[in-house]
TIRO-2110 file (N, C-alpha, C; in Angstrom, 1 decimal):
// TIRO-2110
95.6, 252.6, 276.9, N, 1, A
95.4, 251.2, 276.8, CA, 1, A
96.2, 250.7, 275.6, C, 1, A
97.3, 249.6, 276.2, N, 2, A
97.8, 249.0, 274.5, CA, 2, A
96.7, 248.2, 273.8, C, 2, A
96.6, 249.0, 272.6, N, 3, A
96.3, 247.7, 271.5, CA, 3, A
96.9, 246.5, 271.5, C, 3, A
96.0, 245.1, 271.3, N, 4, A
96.4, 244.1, 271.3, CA, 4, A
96.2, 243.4, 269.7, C, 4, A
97.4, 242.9, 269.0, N, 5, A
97.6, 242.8, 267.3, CA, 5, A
97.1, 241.5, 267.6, C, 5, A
96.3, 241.0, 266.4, N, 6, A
96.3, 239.3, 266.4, CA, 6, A
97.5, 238.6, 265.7, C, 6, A
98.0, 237.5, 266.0, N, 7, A
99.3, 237.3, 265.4, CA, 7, A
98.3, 235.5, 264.7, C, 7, A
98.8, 234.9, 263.9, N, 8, A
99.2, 234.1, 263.2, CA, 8, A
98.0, 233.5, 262.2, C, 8, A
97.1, 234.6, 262.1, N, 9, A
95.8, 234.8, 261.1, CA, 9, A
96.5, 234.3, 260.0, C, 9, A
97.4, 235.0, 259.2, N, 10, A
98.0, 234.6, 257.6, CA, 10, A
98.2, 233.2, 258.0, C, 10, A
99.1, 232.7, 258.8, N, 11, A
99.4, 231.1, 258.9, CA, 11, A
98.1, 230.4, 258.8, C, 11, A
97.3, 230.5, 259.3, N, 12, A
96.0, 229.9, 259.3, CA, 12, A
95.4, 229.5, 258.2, C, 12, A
95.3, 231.0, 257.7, N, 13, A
94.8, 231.1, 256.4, CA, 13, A
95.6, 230.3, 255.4, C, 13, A
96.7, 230.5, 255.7, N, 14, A
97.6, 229.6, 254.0, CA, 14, A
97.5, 228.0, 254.4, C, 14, A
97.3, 227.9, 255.5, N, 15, A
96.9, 226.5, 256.0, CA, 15, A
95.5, 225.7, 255.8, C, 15, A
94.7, 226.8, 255.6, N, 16, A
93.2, 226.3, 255.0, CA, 16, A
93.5, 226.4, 253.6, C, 16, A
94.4, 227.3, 253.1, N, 17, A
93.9, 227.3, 251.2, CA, 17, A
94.6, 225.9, 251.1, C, 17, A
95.8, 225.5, 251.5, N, 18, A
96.7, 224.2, 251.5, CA, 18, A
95.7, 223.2, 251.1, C, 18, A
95.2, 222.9, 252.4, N, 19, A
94.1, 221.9, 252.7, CA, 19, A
92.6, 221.9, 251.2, C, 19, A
92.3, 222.9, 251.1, N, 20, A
91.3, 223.5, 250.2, CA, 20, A
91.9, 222.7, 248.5, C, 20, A
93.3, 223.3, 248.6, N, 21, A
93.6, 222.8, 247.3, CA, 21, A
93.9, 221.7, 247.0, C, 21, A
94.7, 221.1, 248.3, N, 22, A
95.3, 219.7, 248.5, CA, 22, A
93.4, 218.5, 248.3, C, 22, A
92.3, 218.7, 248.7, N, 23, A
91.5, 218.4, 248.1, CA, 23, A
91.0, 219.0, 246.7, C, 23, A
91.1, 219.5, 246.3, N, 24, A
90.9, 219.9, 245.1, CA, 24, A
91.6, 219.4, 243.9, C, 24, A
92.6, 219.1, 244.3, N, 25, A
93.8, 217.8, 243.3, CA, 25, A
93.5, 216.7, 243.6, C, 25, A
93.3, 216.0, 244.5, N, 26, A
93.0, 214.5, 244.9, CA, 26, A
91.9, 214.7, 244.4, C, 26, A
90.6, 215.3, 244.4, N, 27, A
89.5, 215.2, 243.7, CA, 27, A
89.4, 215.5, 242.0, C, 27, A
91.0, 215.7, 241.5, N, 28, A
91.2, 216.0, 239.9, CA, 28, A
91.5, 214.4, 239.9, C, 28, A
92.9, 214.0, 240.5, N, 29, A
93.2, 212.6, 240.4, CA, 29, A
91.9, 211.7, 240.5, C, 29, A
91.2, 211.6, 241.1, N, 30, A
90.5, 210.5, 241.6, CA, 30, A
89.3, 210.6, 240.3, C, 30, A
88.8, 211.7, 239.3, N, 31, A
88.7, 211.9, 238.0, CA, 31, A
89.3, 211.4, 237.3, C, 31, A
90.7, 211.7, 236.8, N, 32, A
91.3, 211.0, 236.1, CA, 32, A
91.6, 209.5, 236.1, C, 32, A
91.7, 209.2, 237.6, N, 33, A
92.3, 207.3, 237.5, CA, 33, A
90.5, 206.8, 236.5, C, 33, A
89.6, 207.1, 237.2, N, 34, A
88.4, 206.8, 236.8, CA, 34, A
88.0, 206.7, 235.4, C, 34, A
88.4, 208.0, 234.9, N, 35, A
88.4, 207.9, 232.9, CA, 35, A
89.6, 207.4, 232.9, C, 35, A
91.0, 206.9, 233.3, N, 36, A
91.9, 206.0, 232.6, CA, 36, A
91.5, 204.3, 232.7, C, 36, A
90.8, 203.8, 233.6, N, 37, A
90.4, 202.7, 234.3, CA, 37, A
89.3, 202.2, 233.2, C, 37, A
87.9, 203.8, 232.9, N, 38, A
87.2, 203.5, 232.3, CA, 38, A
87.8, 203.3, 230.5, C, 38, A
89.0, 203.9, 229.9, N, 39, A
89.3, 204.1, 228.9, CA, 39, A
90.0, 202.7, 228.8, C, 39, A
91.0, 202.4, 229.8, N, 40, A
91.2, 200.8, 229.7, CA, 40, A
90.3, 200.1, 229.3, C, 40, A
88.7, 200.2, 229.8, N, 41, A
88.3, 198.8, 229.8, CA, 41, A
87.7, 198.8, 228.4, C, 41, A
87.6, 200.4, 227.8, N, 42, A
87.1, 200.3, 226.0, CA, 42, A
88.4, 199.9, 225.4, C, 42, A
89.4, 200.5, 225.8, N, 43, A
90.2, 199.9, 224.7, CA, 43, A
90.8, 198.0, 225.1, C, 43, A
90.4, 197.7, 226.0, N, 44, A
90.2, 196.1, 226.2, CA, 44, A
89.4, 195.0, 225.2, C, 44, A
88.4, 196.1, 225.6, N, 45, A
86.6, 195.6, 224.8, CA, 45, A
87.0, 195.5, 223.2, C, 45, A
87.8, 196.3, 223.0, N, 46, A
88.2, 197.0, 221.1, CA, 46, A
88.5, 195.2, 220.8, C, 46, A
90.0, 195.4, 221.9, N, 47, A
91.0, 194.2, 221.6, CA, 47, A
90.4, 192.9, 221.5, C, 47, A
89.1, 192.9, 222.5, N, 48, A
88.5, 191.6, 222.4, CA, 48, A
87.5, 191.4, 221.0, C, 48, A
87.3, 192.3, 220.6, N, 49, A
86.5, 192.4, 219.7, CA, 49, A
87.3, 191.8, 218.1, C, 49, A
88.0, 192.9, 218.2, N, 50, A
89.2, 192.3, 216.8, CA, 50, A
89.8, 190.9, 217.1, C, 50, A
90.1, 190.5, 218.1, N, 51, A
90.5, 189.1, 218.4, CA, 51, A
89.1, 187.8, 217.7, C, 51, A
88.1, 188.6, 217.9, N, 52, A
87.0, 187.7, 218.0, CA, 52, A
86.8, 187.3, 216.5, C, 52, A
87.2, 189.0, 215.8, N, 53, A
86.8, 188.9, 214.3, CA, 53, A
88.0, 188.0, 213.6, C, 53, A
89.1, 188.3, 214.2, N, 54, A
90.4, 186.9, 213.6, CA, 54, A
90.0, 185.6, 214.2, C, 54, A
89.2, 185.2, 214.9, N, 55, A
88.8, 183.8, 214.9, CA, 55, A
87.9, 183.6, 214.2, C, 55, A
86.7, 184.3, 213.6, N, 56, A
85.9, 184.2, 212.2, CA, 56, A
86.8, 183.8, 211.1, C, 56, A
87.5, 184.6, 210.9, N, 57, A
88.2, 184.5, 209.8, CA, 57, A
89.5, 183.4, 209.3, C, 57, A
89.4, 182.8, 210.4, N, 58, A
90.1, 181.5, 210.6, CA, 58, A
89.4, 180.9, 209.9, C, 58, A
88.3, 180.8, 211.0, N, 59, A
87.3, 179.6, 210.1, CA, 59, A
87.0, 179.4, 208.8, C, 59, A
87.0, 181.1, 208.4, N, 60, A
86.0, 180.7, 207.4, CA, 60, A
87.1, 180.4, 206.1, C, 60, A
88.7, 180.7, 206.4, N, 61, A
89.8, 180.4, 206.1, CA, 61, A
89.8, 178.8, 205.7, C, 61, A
89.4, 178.0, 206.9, N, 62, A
89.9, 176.8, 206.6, CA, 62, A
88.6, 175.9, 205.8, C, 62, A
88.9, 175.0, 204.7, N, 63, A
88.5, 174.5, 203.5, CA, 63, A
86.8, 173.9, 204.0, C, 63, A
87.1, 173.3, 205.3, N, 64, A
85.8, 172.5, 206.2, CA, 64, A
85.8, 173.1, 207.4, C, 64, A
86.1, 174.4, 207.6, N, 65, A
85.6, 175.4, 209.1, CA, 65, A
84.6, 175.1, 209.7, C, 65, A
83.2, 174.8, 209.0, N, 66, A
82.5, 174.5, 209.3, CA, 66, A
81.9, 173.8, 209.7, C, 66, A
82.5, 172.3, 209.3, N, 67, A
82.3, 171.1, 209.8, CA, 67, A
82.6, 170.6, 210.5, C, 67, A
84.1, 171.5, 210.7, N, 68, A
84.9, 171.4, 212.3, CA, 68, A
84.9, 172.1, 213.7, C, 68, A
83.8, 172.4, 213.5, N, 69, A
83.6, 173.9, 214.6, CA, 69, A
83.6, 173.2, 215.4, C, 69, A
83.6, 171.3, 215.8, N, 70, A
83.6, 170.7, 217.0, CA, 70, A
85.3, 171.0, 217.8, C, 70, A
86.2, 171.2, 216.5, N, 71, A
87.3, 171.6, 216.7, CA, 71, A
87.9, 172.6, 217.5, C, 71, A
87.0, 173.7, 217.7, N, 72, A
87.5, 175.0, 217.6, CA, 72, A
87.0, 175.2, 219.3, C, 72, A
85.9, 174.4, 219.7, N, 73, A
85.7, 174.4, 221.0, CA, 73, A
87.0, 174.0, 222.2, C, 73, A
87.1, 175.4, 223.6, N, 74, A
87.7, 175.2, 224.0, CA, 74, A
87.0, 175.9, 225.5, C, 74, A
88.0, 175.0, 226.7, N, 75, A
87.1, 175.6, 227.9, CA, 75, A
88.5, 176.8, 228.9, C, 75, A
87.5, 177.2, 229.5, N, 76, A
88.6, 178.4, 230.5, CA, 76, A
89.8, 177.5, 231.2, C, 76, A
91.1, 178.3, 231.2, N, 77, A
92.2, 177.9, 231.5, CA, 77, A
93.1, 177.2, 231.1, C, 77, A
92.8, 176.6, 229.8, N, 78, A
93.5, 176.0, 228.8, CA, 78, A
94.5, 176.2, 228.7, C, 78, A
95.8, 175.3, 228.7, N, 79, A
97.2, 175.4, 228.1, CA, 79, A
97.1, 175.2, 226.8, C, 79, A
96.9, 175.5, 225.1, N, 80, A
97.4, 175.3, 224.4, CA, 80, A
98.8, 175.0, 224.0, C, 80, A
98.7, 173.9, 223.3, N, 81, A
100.1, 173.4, 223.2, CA, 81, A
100.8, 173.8, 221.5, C, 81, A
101.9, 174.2, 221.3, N, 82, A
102.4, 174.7, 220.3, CA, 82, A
101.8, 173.8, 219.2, C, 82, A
101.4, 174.6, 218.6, N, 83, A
101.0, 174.8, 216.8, CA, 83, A
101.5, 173.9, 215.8, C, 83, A
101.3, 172.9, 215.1, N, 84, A
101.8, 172.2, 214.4, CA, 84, A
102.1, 173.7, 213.2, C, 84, A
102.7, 173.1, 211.9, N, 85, A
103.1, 174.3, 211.3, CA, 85, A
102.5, 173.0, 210.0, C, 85, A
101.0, 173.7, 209.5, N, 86, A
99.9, 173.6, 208.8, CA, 86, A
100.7, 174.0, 206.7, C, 86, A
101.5, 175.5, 207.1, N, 87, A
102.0, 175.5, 205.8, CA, 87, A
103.3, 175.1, 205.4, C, 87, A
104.0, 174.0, 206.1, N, 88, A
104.8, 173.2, 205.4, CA, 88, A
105.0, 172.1, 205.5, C, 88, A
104.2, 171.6, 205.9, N, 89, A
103.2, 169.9, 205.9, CA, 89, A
101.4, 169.8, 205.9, C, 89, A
101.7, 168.8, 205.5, N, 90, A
100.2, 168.8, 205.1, CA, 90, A
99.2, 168.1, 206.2, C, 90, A
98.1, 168.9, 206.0, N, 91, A
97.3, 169.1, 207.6, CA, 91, A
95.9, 168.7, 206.8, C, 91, A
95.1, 168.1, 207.9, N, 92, A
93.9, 167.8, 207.3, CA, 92, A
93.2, 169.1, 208.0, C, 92, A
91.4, 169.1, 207.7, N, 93, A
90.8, 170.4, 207.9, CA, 93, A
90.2, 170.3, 209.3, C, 93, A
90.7, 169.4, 210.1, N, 94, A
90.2, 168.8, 211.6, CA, 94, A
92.1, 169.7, 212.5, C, 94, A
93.0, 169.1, 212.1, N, 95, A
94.3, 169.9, 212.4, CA, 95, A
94.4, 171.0, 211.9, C, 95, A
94.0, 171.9, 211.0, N, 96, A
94.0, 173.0, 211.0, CA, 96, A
93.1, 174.0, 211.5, C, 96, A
92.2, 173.7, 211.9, N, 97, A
91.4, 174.0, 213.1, CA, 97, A
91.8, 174.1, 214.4, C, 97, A
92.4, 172.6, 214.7, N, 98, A
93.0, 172.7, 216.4, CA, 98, A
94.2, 173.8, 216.1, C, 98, A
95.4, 173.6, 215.2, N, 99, A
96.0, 174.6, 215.5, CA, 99, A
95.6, 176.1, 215.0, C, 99, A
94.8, 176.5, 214.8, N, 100, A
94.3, 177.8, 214.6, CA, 100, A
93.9, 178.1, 215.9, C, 100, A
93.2, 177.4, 216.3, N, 101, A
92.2, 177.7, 217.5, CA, 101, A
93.7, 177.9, 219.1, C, 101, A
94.5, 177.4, 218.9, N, 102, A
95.6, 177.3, 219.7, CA, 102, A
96.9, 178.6, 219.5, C, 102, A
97.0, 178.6, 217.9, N, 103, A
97.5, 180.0, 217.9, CA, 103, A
96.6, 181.3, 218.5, C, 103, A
95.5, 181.3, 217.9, N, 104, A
94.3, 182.3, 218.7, CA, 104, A
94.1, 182.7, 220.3, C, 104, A
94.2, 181.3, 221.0, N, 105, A
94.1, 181.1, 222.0, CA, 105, A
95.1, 182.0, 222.6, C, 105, A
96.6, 181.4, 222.4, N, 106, A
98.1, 182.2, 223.2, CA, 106, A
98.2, 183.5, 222.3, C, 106, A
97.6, 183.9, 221.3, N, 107, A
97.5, 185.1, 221.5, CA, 107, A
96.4, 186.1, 222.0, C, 107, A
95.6, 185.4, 222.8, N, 108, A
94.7, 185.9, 223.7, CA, 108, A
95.1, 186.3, 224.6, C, 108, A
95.6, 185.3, 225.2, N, 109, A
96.6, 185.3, 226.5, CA, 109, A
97.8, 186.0, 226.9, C, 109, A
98.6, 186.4, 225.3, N, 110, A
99.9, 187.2, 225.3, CA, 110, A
99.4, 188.4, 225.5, C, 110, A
98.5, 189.0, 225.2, N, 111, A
97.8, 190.1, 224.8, CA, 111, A
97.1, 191.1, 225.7, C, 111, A
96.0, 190.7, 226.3, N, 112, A
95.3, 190.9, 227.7, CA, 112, A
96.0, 190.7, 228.8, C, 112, A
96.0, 191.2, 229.8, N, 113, A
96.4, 191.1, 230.9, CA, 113, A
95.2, 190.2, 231.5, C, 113, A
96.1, 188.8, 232.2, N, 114, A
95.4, 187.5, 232.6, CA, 114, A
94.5, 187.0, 231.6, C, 114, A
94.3, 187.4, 230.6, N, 115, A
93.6, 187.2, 228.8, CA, 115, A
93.5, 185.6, 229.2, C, 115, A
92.3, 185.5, 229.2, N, 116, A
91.7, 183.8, 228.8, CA, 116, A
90.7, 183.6, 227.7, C, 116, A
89.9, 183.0, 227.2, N, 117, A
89.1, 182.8, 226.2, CA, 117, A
88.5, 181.3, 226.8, C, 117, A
87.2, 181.4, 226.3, N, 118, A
86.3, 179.8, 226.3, CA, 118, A
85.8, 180.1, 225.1, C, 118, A
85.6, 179.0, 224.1, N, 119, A
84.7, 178.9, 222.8, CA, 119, A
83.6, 177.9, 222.9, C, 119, A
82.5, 177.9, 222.5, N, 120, A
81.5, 177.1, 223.2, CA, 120, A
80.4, 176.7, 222.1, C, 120, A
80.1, 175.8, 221.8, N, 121, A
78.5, 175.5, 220.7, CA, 121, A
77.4, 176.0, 221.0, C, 121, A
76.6, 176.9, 220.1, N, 122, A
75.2, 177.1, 220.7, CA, 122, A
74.5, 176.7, 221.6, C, 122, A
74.0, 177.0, 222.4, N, 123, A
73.0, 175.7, 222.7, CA, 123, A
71.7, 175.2, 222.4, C, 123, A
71.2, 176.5, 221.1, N, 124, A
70.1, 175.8, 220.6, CA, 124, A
70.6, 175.0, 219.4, C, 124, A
71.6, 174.6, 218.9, N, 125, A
71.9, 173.5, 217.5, CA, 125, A
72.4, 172.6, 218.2, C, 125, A
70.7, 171.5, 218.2, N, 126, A
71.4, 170.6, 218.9, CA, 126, A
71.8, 169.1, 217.8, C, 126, A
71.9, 169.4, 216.1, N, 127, A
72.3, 168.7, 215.1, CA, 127, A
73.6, 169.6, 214.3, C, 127, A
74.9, 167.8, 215.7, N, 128, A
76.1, 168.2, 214.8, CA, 128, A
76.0, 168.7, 213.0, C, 128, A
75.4, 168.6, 212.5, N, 129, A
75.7, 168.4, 211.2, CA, 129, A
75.4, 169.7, 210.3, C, 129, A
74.6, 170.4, 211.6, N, 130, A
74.3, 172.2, 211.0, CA, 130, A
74.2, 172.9, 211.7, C, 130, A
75.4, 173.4, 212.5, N, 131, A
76.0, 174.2, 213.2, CA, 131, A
76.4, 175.2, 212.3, C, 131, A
76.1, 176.5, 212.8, N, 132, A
76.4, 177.4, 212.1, CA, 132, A
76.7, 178.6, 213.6, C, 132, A
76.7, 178.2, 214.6, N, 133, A
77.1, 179.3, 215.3, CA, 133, A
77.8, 178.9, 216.5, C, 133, A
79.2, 180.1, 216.9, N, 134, A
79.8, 179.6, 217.9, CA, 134, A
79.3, 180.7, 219.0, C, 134, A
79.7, 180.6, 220.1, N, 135, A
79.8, 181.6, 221.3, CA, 135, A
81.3, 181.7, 222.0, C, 135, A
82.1, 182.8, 221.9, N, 136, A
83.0, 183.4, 222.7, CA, 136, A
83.2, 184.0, 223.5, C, 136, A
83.6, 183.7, 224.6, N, 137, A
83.9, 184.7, 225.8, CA, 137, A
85.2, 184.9, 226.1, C, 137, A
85.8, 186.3, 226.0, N, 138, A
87.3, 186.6, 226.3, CA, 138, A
87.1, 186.9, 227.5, C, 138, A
88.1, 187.2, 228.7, N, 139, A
88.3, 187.9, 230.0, CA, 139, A
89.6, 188.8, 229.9, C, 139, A
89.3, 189.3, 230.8, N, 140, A
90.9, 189.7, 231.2, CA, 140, A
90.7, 190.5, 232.6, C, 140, A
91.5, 191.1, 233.6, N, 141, A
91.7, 191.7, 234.7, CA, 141, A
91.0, 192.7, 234.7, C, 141, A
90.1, 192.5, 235.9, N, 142, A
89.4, 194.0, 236.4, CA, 142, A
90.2, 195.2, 236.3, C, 142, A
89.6, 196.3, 235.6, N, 143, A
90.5, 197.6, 236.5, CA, 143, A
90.0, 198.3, 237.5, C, 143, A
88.7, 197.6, 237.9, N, 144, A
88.3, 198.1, 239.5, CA, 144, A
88.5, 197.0, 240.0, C, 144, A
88.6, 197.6, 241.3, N, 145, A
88.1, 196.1, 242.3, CA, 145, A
86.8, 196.5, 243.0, C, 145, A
85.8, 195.6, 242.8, N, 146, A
84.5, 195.3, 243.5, CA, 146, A
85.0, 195.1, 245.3, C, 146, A
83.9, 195.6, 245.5, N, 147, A
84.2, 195.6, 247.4, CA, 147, A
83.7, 193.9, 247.6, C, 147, A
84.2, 193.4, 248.3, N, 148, A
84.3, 192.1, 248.6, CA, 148, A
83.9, 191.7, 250.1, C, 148, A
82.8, 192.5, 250.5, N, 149, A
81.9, 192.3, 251.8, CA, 149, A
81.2, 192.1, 251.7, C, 149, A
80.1, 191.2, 252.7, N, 150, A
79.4, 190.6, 252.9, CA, 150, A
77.7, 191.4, 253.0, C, 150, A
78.1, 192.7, 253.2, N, 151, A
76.7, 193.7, 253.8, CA, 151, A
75.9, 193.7, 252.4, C, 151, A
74.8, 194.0, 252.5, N, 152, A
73.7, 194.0, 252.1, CA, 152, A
74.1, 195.4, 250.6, C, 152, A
74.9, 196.4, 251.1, N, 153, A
75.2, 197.2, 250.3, CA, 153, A
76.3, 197.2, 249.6, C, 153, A
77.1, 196.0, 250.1, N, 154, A
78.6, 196.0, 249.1, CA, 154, A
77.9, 194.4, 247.9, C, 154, A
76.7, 194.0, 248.4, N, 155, A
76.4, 192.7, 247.4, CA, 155, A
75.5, 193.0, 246.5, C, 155, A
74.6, 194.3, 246.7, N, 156, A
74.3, 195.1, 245.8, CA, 156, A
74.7, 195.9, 244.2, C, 156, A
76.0, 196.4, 244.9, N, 157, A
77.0, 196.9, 243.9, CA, 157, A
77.6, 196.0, 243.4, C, 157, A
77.8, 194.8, 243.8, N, 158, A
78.3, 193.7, 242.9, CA, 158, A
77.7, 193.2, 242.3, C, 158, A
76.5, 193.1, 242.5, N, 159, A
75.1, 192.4, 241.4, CA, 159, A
75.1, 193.2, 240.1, C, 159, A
75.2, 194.9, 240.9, N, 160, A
74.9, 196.4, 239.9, CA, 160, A
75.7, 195.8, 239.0, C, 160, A
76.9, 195.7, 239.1, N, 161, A
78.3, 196.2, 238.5, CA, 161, A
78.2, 195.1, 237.3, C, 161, A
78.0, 193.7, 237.6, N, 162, A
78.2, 192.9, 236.9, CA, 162, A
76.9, 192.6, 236.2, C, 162, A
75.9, 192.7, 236.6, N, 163, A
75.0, 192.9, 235.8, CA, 163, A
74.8, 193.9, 234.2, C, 163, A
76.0, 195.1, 234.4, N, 164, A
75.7, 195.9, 233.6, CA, 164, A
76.7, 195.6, 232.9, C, 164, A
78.5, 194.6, 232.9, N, 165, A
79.9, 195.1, 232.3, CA, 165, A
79.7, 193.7, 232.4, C, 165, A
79.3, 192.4, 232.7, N, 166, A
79.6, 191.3, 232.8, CA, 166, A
79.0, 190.5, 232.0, C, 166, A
78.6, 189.8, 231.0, N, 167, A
78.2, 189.4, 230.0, CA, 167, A
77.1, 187.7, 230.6, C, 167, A
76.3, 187.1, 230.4, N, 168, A
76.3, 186.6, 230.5, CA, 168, A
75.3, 185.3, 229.7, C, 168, A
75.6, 184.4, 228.9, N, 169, A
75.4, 183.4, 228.0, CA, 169, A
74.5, 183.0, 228.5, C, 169, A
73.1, 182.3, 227.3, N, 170, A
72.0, 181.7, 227.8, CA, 170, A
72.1, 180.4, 226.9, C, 170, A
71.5, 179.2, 227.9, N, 171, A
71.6, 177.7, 227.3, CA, 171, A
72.2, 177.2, 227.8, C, 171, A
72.3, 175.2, 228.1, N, 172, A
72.9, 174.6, 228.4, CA, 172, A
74.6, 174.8, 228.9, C, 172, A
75.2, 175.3, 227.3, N, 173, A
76.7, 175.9, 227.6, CA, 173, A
77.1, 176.7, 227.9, C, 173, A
76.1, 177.0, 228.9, N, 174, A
76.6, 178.9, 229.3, CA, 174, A
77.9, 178.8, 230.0, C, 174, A
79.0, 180.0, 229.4, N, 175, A
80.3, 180.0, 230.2, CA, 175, A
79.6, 181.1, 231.2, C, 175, A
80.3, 181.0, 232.5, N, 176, A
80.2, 182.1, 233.8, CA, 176, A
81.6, 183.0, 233.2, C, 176, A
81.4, 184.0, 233.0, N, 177, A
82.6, 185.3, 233.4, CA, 177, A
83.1, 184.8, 235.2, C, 177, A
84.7, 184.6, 234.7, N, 178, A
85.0, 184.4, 235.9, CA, 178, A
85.3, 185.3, 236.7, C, 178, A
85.4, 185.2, 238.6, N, 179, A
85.2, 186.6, 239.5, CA, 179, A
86.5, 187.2, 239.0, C, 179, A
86.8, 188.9, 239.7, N, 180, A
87.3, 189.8, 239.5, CA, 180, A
87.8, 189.5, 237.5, C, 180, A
87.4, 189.2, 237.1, N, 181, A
87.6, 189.5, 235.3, CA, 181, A
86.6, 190.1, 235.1, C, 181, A
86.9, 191.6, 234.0, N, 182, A
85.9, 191.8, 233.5, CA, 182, A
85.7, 190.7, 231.6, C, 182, A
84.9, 190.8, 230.9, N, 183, A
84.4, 190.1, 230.3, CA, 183, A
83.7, 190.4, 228.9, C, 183, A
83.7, 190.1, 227.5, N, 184, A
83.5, 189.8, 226.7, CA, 184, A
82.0, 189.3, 225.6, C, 184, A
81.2, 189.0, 225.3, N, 185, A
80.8, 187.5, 224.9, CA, 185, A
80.4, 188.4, 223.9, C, 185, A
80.6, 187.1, 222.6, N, 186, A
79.7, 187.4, 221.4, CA, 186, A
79.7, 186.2, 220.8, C, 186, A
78.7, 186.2, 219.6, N, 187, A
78.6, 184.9, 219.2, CA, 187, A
79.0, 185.0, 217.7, C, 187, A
79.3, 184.7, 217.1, N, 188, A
79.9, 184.8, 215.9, CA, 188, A
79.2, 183.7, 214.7, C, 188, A
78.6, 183.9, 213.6, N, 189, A
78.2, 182.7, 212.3, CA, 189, A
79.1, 182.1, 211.3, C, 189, A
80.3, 181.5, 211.5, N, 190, A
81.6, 181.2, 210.4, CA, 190, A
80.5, 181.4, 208.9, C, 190, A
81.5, 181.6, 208.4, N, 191, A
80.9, 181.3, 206.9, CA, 191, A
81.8, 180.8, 206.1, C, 191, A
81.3, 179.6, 204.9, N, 192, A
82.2, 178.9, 204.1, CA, 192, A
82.8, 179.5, 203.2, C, 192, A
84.0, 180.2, 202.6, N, 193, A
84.7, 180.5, 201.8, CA, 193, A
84.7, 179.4, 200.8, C, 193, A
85.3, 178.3, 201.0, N, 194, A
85.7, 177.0, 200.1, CA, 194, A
84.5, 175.6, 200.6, C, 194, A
84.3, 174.9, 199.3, N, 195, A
83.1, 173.9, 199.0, CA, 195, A
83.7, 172.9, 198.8, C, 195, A
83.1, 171.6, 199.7, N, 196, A
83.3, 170.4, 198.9, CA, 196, A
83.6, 170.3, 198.0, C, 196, A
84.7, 169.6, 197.3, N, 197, A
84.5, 169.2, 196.1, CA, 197, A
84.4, 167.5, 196.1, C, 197, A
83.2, 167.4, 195.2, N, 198, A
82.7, 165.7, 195.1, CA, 198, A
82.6, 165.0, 194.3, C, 198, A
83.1, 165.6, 193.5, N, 199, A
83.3, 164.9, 191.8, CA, 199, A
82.6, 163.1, 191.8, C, 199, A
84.3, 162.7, 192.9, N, 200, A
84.3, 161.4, 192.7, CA, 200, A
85.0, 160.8, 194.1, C, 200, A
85.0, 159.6, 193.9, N, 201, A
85.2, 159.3, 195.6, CA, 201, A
86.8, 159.6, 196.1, C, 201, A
87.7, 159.7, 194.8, N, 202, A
88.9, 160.1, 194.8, CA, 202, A
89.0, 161.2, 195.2, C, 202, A
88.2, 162.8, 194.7, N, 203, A
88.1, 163.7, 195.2, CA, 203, A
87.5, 164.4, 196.3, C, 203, A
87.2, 163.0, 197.0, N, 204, A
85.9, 164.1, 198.3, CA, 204, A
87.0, 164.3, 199.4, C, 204, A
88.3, 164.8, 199.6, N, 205, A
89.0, 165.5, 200.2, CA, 205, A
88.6, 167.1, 200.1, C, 205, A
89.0, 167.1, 198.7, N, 206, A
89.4, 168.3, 197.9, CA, 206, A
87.7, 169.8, 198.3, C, 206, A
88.8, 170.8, 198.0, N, 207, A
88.0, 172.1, 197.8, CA, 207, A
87.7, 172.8, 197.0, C, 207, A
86.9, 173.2, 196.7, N, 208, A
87.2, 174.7, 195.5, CA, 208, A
86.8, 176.1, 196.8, C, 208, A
88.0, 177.2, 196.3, N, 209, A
87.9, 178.2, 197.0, CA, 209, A
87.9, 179.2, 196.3, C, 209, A
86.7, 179.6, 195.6, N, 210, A
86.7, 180.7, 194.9, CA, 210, A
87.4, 182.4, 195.6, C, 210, A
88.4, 182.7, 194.4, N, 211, A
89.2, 184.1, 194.6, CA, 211, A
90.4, 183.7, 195.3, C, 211, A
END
């Protein structure tokens, strides 16, 4: 009787390890995009953060920051228009605010990818005259995209998602995080660096700015 050899076993076989490993890499990648996507969106969060803390320090920069915080208010989508130039003419403490708040702005914008900003008044100070708190919200580009169907289980995950990474303001001025951005918010207390000075009616421009 001839023996009958099996032929193309090895092929087979190198054809399943293929397959075996060819998932096993896609499932390394699909790890990796996930922690670069997630590491984008901390090092986003950083950027919005130090951004937030240079608009403090604007304020508390300028002589009447705080009296002008009506100034500093701005809404989503804003063109800022170039910057008057504050140190080599003389600016009152109402223009040195709009242009602070306008440099800040475009560099929101240059910075973030689709980078917007809204700046907004508390909404429990409801006396112009002692305001001590702003609310900001930066944005910038998802690095996921949310599923965008209608079922019961993709509106779920969108509620999840944004309920947990999407920020969202309480009061009259609440800004909405706009869709596919992720989002930002904090609220910030300026504090006065420089005082009235009121000597006399000639001096109630002036400041003293200790240090």
């Amino acid at each position: 009787m001839l023996k009958r050899h099996q032929r193309g076993i090895t092929l087979i076989e190198s054809l399943a390890a293929i397959v075996v490993m060819a998932l096993g890499v896609l499932g390394i990648l699909g790890v990796q995009m996930r922690t670069l996507a997630d590491s984008q969106t901390s090092v986003r969060r950083a950027q919005a953060v130090r951004m937030i803390e240079d608009l403090s320090e604007r304020i508390r920069m300028n002589p009447r920051g705080l009296a002008e915080l009506n100034q500093y208010v701005v809404a989503w989508d804003s063109k800022p228009p170039k910057a008057g130039n504050c140190a080599a003419a003389a600016c009152t403490s109402a223009n040195l605010a709009t242009d602070d708040r306008n440099l800040w702005l475009a560099n929101v914008q240059q910075t973030l990818p689709l980078g917007d900003a809204t700046i907004f008044l508390a909404a429990d100070e409801t006396n112009n005259a002692n305001r001590r708190q702003l609310g900001v919200m930066i944005s910038w580009r998802e690095n996921e995209k949310l599923p965008s169907g209608s079922s019961a289980a993709d509106k779920t995950e969108q509620a999840t998602y944004r309920a947990v990474l999407q920020p969202v303001a309480t009061g009259a001025n609440k800004p909405v995080c706009p869709p596919d951005r992720s989002c930002h918010l904090q609220y910030i207390q300026p504090s006065a660096r420089c005082l009235p000075y009121s000597a006399g009616a000639a001096s109630a421009s002036l400041a003293i700015c200790p240090g």
